[in-house]
N, C-alpha and C positions, 0 to 999 in steps of 0.2 A: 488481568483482562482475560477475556475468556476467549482462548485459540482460536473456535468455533464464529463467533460473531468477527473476527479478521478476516477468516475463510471466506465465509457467506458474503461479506462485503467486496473483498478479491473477486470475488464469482460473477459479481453484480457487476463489479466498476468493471473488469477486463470481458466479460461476458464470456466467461468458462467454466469449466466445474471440475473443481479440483475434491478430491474426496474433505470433507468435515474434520476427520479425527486423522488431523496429523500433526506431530510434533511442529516446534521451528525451524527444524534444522530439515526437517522432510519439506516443509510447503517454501521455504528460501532453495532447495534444490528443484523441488515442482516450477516454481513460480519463472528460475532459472533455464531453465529448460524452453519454458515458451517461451522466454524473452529471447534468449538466443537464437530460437525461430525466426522469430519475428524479424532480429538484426539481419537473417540472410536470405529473409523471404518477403520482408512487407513494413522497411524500417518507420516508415510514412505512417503506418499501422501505429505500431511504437510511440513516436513522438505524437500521435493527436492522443493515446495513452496516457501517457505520460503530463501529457497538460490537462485532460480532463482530472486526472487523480490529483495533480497540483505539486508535482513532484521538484521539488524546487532546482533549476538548471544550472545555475552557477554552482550548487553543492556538486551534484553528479559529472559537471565541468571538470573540476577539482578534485574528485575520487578517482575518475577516468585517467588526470592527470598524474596522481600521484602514484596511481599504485595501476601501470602500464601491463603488469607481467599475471595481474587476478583475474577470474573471469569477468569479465563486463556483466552478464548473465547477474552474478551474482549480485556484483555491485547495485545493480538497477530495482534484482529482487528484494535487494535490503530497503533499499530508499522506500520500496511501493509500500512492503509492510509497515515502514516505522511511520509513513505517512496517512496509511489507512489507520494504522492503531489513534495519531494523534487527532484524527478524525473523528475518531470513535469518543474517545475520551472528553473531548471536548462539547459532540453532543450531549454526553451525557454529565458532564456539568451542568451545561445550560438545562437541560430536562432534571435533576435533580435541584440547579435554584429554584428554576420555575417554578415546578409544581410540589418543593415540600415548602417554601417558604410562606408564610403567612397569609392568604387570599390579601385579608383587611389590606396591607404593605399594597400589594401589586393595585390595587386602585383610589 
């Protein structure tokens, strides 16, 4: 998947702008950074975040829980990514059956 359409969608869903060309390991420390913000400036900010992007709460319950001593920051940045990527992916399933499969089928 292409780094770039993650980015642009992060940009969109959290309304920031994080530079385009950056690795994983660069936009999961970006992405960290604002969240961490967020945790000590506008957690309310955060969790209606976090529910628009659809970031599933029992998982991040459970990573918070387990692993006390990581950044939270990161934690939450991992979640945001792997759940915009599966967003991504998924449109574009649907837009790939849609429109290469057979018009004649679809009606």
């Amino acid at each position: 998947m292409e780094q770039a359409t993650v980015i642009q969608t992060i940009n969109t869903d959290l309304a920031i702008a994080l530079p385009e060309k950056m690795g994983n390991d660069e936009l999961t420390t970006a992405l960290a950074a604002y969240i961490n913000q967020l945790i000590q400036t506008d957690f309310q900010k955060l969790v209606a975040l976090l529910y628009r992007i659809d970031v599933h709460e029992e998982k991040l319950k459970h990573l918070l829980i387990d692993h006390p001593d990581e950044d939270a920051g990161i934690i939450i940045a991992t979640l945001i990514i792997e759940r915009t990527q599966q967003k991504i992916n998924s449109k574009k399933q649907f837009y790939d059956k849609f429109f290469t499969d057979d018009v004649e089928e679809k009606w």
